[in-house]
C-alpha positions as CSV (number, residue, x, y, z in Angstrom):
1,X,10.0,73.9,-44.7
2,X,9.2,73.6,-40.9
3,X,9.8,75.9,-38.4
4,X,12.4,76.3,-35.8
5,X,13.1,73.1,-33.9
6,X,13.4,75.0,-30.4
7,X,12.1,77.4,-29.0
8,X,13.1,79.9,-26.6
9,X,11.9,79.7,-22.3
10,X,10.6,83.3,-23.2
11,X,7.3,82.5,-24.8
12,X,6.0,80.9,-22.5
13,X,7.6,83.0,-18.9
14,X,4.3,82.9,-16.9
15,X,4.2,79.1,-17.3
16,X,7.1,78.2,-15.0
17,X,7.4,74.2,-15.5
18,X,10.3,74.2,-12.5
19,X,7.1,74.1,-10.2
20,X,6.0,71.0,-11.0
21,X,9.4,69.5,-12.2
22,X,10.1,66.1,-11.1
23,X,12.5,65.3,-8.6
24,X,15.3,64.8,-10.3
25,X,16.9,67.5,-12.8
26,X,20.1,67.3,-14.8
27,X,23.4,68.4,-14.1
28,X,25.9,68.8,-17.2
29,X,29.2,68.2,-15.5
30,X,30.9,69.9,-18.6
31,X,33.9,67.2,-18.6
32,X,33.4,65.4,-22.0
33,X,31.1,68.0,-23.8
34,X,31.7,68.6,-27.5
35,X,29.4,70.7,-28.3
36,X,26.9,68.8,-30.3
37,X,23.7,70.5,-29.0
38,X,21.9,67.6,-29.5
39,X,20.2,68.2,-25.8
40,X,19.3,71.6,-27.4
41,X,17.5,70.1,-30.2
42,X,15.4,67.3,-28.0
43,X,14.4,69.9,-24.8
44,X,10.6,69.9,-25.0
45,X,11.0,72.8,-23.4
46,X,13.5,74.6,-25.3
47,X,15.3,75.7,-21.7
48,X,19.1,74.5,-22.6
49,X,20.8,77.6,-23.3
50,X,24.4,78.5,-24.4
51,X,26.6,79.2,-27.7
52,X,29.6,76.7,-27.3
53,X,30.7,73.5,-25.6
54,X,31.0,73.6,-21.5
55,X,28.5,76.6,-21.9
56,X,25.2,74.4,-22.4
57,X,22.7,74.7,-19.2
58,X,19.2,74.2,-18.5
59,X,17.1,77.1,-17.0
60,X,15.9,75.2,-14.1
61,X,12.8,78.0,-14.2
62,X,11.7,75.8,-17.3
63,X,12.8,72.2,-17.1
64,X,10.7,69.8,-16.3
65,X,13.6,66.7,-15.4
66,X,12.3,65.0,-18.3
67,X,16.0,63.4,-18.8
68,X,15.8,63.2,-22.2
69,X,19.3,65.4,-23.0
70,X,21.1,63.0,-20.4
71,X,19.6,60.3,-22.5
72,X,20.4,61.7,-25.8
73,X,24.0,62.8,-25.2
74,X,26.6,61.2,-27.1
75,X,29.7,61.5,-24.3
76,X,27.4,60.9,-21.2
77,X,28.3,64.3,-19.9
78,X,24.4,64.6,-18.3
79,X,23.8,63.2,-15.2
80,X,20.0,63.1,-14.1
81,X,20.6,64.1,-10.0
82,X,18.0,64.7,-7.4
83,X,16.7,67.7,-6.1
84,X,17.6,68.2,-2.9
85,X,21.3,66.8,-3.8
86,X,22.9,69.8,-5.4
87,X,26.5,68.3,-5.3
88,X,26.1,64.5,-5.6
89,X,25.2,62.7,-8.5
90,X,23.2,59.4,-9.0
């Protein structure tokens, strides 16, 4: 009936959205994950790759820090952290 509900980085490679990402991006801290891929299905970018549960990462070449997987996930195991900070979290 409708197509494919993501889609993959690949398509659209030459239009990098990390450039003009916002400031913050998330980090899955890979803790509580189980493996609902429901930040899979509500990227609007299609960037959150991976097969199983504590493999699930962004491709920071396409995500624009939207936040919407850290809202959307069910065991708050996405924190939305800021740039610069690779190691803390906010």
């Amino acid at each position: 009936m409708f197509g494919p509900l993501t889609v993959k980085p690949i398509k659209s490679k030459g239009d990098k959205t990390g450039s003009w990402r916002v400031r913050l991006k998330p980090k899955y801290l890979h803790k509580n994950c189980i493996g609902c891929k429901m930040c899979i299905l509500i990227c609007p970018e299609g960037c959150i790759m991976g097969e199983e549960k504590n493999t699930l990462l962004p491709d920071y070449n396409y995500c624009k820090g939207c936040g919407l997987c850290a809202i959307i996930c069910p065991k708050k195991d996405i924190l939305m952290i800021d740039e610069e900070s690779e190691g803390e979290s906010k």
